[in-house]
C-alpha positions in Angstrom: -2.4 -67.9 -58.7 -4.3 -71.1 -59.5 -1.6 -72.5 -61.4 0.8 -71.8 -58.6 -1.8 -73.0 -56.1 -2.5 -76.3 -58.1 1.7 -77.1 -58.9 2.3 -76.6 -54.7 -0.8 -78.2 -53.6 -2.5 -80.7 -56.4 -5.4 -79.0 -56.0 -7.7 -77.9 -59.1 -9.1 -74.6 -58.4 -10.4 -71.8 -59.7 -10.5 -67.9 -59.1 -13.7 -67.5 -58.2 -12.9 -70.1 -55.6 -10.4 -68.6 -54.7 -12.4 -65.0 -54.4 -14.5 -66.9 -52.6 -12.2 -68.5 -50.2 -11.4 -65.0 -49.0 -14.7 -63.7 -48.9 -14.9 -66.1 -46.3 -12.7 -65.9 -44.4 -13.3 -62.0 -44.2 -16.9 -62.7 -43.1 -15.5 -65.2 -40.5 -13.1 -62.8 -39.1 -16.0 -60.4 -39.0 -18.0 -62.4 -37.0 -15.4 -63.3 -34.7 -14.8 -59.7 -33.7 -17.9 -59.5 -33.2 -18.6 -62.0 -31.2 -15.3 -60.7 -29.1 -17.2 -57.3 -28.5 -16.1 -55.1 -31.4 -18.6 -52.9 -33.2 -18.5 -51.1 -36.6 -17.9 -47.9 -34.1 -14.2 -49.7 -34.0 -14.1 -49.7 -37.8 -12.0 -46.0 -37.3 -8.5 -44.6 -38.5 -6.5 -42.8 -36.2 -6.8 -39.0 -35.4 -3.6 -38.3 -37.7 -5.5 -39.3 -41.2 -8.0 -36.3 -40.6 -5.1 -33.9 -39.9 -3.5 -32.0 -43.0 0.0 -33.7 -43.7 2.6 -31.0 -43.1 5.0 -32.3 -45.2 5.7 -34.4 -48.5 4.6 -35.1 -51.3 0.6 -35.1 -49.5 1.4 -31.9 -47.9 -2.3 -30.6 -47.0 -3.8 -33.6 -48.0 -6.4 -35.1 -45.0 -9.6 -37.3 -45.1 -12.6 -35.6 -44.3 -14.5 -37.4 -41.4 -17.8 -37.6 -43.2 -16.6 -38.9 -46.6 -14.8 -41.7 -44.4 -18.4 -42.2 -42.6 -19.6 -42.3 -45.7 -16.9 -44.7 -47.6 -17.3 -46.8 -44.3 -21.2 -47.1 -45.2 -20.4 -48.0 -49.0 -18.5 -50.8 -48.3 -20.3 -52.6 -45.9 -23.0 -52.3 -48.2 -20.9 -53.6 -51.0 -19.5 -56.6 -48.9 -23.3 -57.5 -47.6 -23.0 -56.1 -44.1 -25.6 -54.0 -43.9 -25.5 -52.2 -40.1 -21.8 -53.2 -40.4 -22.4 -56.8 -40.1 -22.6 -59.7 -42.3 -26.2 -60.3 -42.9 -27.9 -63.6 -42.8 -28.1 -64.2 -46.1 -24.2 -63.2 -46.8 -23.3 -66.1 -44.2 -25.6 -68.6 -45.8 -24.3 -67.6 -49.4 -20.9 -68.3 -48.5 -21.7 -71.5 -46.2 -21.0 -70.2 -43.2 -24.5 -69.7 -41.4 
C-alpha cells in the first residue's frame, strides 16, 4: 500500500502512518457522532444477530447478547475509549485534542 500510495501521490509514507492515518480518522468520526447526539448505547446490532439462523450453512448459530456487551467493552478498551469514548489522552496521542 505505500508503494501504491507513493507511485499515485509522490508521497513517502509509511505503514504505521498509514495505521495511523486511520486511527484518526476513526477517533474523529467518533467524536463527531458524539457530538451529533450518539452514545455507545447506539453501538448495537440488529434484533436478527441474536436470533438462531434457520437456515444455511450457520443454521442455529446466534450471538449471545452478553458476549456482544462484553466484545463491545473489549474493544473500546483496546481502541482507548474507555466509557465508549475516546479519552483525552487517545485524542492528544493522535493530534487531534
Amino acid at each position: 500500500m505505500c508503494e501504491l500510495l507513493g507511485s499515485v501521490t509522490g508521497w513517502n509514507t509509511s505503514v504505521f502512518e498509514l495505521i495511523k492515518v486511520g486511527e484518526r480518522s476513526a477517533n474523529m468520526a467518533r467524536v463527531f457522532n458524539l457530538r451529533e447526539g450518539l452514545t455507545p448505547k447506539d453501538d448495537v446490532l440488529p434484533q436478527r444477530f441474536f436470533t438462531p439462523q434457520s437456515s444455511g450453512p450457520l443454521q442455529g448459530v446466534a450471538i449471545e447478547p452478553g458476549r456482544f456487551e462484553e466484545a463491545k467493552k473489549r474493544y473500546y478498551n483496546m481502541v482507548g475509549w474507555p466509557e465508549g469514548s475516546p479519552s483525552q489522552g487517545k485524542l492528544e496521542e493522535l493530534g487531534i485534542e
